[in-house]
C-alpha positions in Angstrom: -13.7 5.6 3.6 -12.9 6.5 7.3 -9.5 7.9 7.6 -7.3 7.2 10.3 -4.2 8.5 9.4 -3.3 12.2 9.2 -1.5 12.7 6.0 -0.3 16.2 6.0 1.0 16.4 9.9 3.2 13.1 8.0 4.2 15.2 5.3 5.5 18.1 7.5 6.8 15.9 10.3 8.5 13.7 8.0 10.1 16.3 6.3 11.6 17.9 9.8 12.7 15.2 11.0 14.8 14.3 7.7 16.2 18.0 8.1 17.0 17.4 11.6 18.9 14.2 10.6 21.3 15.9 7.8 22.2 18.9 11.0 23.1 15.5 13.2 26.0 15.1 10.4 27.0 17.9 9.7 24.8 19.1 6.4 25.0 16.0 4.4 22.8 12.9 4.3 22.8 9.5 2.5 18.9 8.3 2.7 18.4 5.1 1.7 15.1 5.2 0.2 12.9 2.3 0.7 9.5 0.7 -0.4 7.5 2.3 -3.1 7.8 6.3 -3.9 4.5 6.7 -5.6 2.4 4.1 -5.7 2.8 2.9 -2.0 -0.7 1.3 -2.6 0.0 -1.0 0.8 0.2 1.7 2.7 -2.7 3.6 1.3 -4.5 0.7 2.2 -3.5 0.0 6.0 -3.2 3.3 6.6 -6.5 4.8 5.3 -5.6 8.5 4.6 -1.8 8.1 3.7 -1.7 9.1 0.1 -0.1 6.4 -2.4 2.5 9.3 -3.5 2.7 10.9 0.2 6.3 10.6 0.7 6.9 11.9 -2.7 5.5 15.0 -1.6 7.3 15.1 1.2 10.1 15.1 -1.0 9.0 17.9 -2.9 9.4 19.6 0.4 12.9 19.2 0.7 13.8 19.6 -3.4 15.8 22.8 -3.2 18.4 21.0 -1.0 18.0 17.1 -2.2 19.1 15.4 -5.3 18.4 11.7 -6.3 20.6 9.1 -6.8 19.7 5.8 -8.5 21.1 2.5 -8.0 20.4 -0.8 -10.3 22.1 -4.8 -9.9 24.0 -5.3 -13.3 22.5 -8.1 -13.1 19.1 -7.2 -13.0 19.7 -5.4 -16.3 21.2 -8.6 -17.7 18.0 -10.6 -17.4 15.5 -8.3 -18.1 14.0 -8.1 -14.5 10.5 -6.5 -14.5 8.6 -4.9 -11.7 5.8 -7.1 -11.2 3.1 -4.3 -10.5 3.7 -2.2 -13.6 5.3 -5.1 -16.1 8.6 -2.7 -17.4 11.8 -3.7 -16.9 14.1 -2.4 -14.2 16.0 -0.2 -16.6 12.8 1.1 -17.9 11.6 2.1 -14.3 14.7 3.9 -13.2 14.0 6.5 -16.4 10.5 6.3 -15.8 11.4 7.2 -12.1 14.1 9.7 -13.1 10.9 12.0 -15.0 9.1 12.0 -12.0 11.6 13.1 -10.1 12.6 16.2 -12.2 8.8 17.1 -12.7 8.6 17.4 -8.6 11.8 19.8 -9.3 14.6 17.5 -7.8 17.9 17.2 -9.0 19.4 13.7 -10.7 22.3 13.0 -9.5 23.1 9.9 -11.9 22.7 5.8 -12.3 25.2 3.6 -10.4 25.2 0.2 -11.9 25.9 -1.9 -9.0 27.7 -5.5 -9.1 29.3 -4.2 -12.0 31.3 -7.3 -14.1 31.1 -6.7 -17.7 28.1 -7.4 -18.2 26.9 -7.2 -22.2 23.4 -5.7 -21.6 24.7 -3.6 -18.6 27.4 -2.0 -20.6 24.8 -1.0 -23.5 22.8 0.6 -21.0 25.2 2.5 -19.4 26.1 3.8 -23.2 22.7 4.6 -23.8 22.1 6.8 -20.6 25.3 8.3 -21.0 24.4 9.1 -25.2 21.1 10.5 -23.0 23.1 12.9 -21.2 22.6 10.9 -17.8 25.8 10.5 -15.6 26.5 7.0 -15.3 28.6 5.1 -12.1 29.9 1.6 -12.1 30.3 -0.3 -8.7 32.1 -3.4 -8.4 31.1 -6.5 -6.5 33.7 -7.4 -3.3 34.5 -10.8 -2.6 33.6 -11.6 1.1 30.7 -8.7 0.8 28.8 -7.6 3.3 31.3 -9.9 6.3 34.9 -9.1 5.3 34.9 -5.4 6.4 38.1 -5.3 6.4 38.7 -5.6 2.7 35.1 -3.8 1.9 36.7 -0.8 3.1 39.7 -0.1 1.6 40.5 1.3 -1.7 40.9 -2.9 -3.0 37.0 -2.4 -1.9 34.5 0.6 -1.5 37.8 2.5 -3.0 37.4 0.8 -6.2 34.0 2.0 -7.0 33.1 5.6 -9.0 32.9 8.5 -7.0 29.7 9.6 -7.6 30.3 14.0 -6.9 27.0 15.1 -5.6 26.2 18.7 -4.8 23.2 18.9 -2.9 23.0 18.1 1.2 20.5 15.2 1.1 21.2 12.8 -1.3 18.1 10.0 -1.8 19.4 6.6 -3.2 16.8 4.7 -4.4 16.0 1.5 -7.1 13.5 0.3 -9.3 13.4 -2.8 -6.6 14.8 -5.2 -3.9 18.6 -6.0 -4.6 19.8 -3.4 -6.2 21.9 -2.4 -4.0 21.4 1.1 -2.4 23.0 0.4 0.9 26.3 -0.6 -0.5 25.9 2.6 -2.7 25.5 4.6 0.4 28.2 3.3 2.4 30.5 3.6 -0.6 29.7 7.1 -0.9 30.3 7.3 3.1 33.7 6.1 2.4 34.8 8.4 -0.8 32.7 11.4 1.0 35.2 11.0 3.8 38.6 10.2 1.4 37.5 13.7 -0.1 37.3 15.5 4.0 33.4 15.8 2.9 31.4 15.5 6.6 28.8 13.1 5.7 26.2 10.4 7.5 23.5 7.8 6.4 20.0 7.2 7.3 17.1 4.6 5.9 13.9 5.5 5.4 11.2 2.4 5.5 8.0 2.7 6.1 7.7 -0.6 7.1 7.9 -2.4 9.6 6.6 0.6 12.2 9.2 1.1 14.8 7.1 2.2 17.2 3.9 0.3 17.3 3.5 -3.1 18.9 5.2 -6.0 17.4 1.9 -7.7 16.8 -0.2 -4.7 15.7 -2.3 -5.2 12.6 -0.3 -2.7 10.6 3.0 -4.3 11.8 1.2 -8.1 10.7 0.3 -6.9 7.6 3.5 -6.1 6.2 4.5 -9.6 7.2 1.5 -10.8 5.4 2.4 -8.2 2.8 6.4 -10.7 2.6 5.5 -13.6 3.1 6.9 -14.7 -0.2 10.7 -13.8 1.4 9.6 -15.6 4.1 11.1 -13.0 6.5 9.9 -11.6 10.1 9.0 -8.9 12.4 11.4 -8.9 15.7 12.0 -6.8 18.7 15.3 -5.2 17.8 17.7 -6.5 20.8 20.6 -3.7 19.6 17.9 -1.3 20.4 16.3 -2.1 24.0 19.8 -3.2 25.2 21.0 0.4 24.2 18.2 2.1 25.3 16.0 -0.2 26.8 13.2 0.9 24.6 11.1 -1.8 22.8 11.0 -1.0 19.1 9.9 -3.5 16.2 12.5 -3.8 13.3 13.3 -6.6 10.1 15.0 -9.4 10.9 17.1 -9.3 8.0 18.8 -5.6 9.0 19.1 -6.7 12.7 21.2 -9.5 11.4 23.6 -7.6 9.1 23.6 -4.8 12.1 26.6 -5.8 13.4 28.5 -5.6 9.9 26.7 -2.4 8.7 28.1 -1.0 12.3 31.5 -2.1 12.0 31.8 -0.6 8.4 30.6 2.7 9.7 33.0 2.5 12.5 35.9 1.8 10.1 35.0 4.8 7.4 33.6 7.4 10.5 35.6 6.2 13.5 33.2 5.4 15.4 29.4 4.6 14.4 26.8 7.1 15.1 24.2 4.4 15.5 23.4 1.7 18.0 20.9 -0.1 16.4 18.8 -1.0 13.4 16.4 1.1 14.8 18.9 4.0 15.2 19.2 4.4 11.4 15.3 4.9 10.4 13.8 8.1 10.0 10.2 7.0 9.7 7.8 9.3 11.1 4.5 7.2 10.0 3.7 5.8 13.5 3.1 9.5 14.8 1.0 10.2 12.9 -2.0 7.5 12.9 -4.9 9.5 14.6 -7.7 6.7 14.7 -5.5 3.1 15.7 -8.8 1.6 15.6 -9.9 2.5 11.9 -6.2 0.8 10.8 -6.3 -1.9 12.8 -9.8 -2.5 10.7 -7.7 -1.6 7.3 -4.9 -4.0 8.3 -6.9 -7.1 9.2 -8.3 -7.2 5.6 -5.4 -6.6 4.0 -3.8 -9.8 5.8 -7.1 -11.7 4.7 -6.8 -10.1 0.8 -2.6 -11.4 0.6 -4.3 -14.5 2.2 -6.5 -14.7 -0.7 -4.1 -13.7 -3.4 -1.4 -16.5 -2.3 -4.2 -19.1 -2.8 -5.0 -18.0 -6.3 -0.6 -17.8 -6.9 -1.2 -21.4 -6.1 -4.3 -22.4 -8.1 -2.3 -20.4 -11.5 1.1 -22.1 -11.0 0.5 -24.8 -8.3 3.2 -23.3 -5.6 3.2 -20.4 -3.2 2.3 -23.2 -0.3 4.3 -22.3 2.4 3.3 -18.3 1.8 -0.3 -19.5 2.0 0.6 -21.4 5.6 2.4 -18.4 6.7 -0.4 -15.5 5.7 -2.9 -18.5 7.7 -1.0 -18.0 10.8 -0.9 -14.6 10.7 -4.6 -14.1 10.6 -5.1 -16.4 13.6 -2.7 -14.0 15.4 -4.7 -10.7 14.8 -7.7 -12.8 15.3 -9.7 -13.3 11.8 -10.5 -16.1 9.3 -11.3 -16.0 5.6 -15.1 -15.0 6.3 -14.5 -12.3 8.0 -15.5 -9.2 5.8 -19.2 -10.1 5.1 -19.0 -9.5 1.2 -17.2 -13.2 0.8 -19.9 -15.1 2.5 -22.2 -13.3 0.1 -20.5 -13.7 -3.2 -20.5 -17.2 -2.3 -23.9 -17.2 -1.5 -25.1 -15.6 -4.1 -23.0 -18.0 -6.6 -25.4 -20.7 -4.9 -28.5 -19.3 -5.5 -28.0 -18.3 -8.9 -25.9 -21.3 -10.3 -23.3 -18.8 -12.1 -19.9 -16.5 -11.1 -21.2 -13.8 -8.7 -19.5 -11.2 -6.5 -20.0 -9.0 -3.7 -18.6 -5.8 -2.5 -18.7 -4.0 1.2 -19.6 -0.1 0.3 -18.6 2.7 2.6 -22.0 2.6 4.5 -21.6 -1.1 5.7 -24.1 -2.4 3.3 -23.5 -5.6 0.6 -24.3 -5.4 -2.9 -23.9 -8.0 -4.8 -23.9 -9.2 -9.2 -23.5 -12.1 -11.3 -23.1 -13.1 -14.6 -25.5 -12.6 -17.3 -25.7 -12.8 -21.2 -24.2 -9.5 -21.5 -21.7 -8.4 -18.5 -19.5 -10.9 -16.4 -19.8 -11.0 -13.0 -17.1 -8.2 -12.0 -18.9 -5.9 -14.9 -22.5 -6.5 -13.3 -21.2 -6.0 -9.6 -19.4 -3.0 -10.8 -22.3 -1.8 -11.7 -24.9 -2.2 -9.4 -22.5 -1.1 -7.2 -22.3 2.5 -8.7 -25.9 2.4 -9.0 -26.7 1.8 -5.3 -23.8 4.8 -4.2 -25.3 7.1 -6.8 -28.8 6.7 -6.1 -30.0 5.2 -8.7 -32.9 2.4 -8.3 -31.8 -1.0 -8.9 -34.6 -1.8 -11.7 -33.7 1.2 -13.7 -31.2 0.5 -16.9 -28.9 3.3 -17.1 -27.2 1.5 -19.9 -29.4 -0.2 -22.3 -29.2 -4.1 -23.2 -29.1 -2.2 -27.1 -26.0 -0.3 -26.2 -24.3 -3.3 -24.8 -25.3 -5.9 -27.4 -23.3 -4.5 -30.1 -19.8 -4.5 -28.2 -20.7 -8.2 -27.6 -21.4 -8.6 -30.9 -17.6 -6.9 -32.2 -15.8 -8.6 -29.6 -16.8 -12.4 -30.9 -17.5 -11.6 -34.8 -14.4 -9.5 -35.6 -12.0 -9.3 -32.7 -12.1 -13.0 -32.3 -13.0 -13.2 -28.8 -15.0 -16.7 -27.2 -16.5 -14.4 -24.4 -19.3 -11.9 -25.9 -19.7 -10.7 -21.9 -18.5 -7.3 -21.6 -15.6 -6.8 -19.1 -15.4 -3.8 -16.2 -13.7 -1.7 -18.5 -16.0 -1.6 -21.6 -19.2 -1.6 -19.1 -17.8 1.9 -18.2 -17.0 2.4 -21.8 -20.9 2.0 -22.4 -22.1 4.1 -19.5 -19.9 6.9 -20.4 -21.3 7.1 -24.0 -24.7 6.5 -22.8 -24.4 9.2 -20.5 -24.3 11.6 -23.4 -28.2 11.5 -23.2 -28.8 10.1 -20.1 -28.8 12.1 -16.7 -28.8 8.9 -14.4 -25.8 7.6 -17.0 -23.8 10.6 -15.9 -24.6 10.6 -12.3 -23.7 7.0 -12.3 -20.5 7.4 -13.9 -19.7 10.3 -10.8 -19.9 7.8 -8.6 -17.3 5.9 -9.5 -14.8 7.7 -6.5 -17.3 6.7 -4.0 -15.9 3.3 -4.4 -12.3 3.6 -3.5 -11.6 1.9 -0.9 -14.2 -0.7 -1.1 -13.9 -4.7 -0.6 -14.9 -6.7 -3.8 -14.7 -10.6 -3.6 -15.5 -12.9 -6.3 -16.9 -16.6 -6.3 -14.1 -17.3 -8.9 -11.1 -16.1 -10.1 -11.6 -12.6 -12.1 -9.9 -11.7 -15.8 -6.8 -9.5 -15.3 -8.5 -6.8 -17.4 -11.5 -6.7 -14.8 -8.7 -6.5 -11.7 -6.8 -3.8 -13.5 -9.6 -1.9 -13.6 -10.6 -2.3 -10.0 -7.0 -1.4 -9.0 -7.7 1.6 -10.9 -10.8 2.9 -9.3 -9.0 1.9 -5.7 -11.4 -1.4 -5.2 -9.9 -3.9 -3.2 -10.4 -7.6 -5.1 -10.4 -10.7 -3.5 -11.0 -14.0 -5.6 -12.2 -17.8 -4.9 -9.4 -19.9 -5.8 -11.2 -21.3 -8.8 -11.0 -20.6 -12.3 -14.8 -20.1 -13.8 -13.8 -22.3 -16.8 -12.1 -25.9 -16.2 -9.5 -25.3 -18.8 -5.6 -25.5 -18.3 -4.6 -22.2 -20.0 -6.3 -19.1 -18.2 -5.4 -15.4 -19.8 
């Protein structure tokens, strides 16, 4: 994979500049954490080079003086919301998150349950964290949030919610997801910090959209793409070039509430520190691209994979329409259509010629390979495959897994685990290789190969099983899918 992003000047930079930020203030920061902390998978992919846990690590930098704080919607616990990526519920994630965080040696600084109103499940799990030995914060909703400011901050408002006493001088306040609430946690701490004479300011750390590349550019589309579902945009940030009459990119979404977030910071600080969205960011990521070119490249097919992905939403639940539109438009903008990695034409191509599901993958050296479906492996397993065969060496006549190896799996899946499909998925193809590859060389050469893949394009003639993705995301293949089931029935696992 060609890199063109320099993760470790990110690492330091971002880290500096963080430091920097909580000396503007006085020695304590509010960072409202953004995006993905681990598995920032999107920007691993636009960004070939940023690691998916890079600003974790940066983190990790900063742990002797940082502490986390995590923020979750009452409400969110009352339905069960689950993160759609990893399939646990919010409350899950935020303990999940919470072990991470101490293994990297950062202090917890406790759960506030936001929008706090008595909520059945809520209350049992702030009892359970607390019977965990977890500090535990309730915070209240505010009639007339985020407009009347007025009310918002005064002790009938912010002044209401739990003080949450933290120690350290940067204080990260992050969720398990969208609407949870970490800005109103931040600016509620602003206001008790400041009840209490504590000297303290806020900053927000997104990686996306990039500040300071073109409105337009690839990496800045992408993440559009990358929303369409909220159906939000990319705009020049007005606060920002009528300040300083510099043109910077920002959300829509945060350069509409601005002018509130700005008036609450005047009331709690006296005056706000900040004169734009823009302002309030500490992202460092557009300094540190070193080949624009080689993301530019990353970014148009990740536009064209979200394009892809929308259309299957649609074919599995028949909606997603406008999303689909809205991806469309923004691949006329940087300029490229659904054939433009060469892989799709030839999964489609070679569908054709052999009359069954096929797919095709792009490998780091430009050239297509391609599979189908046989009697023993589905079309991901065979692509998967000859795939690792071709990166490894290995001649594509020569079995390094043996149709006698392979026909007995078949056989368990359909006569005792009552599967229809005897064809063995991605997962126990490499099952099969690995345990052939106790007596066979090429087997275990093969089976090395499997990292030469990340960051490869695989598309499909028809839609793929979950299982076969999963294990694709796994081994850091990108997957795109015909928006076609194989089978014409109405219930697809």
């Amino acid at each position: 994979m060609q890199i063109g992003f320099d993760n470790d000047k990110y690492i330091e930079m971002q880290a500096r500049h963080i430091r920097e930020r909580i000396a503007q203030f006085g020695g304590k920061l509010y960072l409202e954490f953004g995006g993905k902390l681990f598995d920032d998978y999107h920007a691993s992919r636009v960004l070939p080079g940023f690691a998916p846990d890079s600003k974790a690590r940066m983190l990790e930098q900063l742990a002797c003086d940082a502490e986390v704080v995590f923020a979750i919607n009452a409400n969110d616990i009352e339905q069960g919301k689950r993160r759609s990526d990893i399939g646990i519920t919010y409350g899950e994630d935020v303990l999940r998150l919470m072990d991470v965080f101490r293994g990297m040696g950062l202090a917890i600084g406790g759960v506030v349950i936001t929008r706090f109103a008595g909520q059945p499940k809520a209350v049992a799990y702030e009892s359970r964290l607390s019977q965990m030995g977890i500090s535990v914060y309730r915070h209240y909703p505010i009639a007339g949030y985020p407009t009347a400011v007025d009310l918002i901050v005064s002790d009938e408002g912010f002044g209401k919610n739990d003080y949450v006493k933290t120690k350290k001088s940067l204080v990260v306040v992050t969720a398990p997801g969208p609407g949870s609430g970490k800005l109103a946690v931040c600016l509620s701490q602003l206001f008790n910090e400041h009840k209490h004479g504590v000297k303290a300011g806020y900053a927000k750390f997104e990686t996306f959209p990039v500040w300071n590349l073109p409105l337009k550019h690839p990496v800045n589309v992408a993440y559009e793409a990358a929303t369409a579902d909220l159906d939000d945009n990319n705009i020049i940030d007005p606060y920002h070039l009528e300040a300083h009459g510099e043109v910077t990119v920002n959300y829509n979404r945060d350069v509409e509430t601005f002018p509130v977030l700005k008036a609450m910071m005047e009331s709690i600080l006296g005056e706000s520190p900040y004169q734009s969205p823009t302002d309030m960011g500490v992202n460092m990521v557009g300094n540190c691209i070193c080949d624009d070119e080689v993301c530019q490249e990353a970014s148009k097919n990740e536009i064209i994979r979200r394009y892809f992905q929308a259309a299957e939403k649609i074919e599995r639940g028949g909606q997603c329409e406008g999303e689909l539109a809205k991806i469309g438009l923004l691949m006329r903008e940087v300029g490229v259509d659904e054939n433009y990695n060469p892989a799709h034409a030839a999964a489609l191509l070679k569908e054709e010629a052999s009359g069954l599901p096929a797919g095709a993958m792009m490998l780091p050296d430009g050239s297509i390979v391609t599979g189908k479906t046989t009697e023993l492996l589905g079309a991901a397993s065979s692509l998967l495959l000859n795939a690792l065969k071709r990166v490894a060496g290995v001649a594509d006549e020569t079995y390094v897994v043996s149709d006698e190896a392979l026909s007995p799996i078949g056989h368990l899946k359909t006569s005792y685990l009552r599967s229809r499909n005897p064809r063995l998925h991605s997962d126990e193809t490499l099952l099969a290789l690995s345990i052939s590859s106790a007596t066979n060389p090429l087997a275990q050469r093969v089976i090395a190969a499997t990292k030469e893949l990340r960051g490869c394009d695989a598309y499909f003639s028809v839609i793929i099983s979950r299982t076969d993705e999963a294990v694709y995301k796994k081994l850091g293949i990108n997957v795109c899918c015909e928006p076609k089931f194989e089978r014409g029935s109405f219930y697809h696992r």
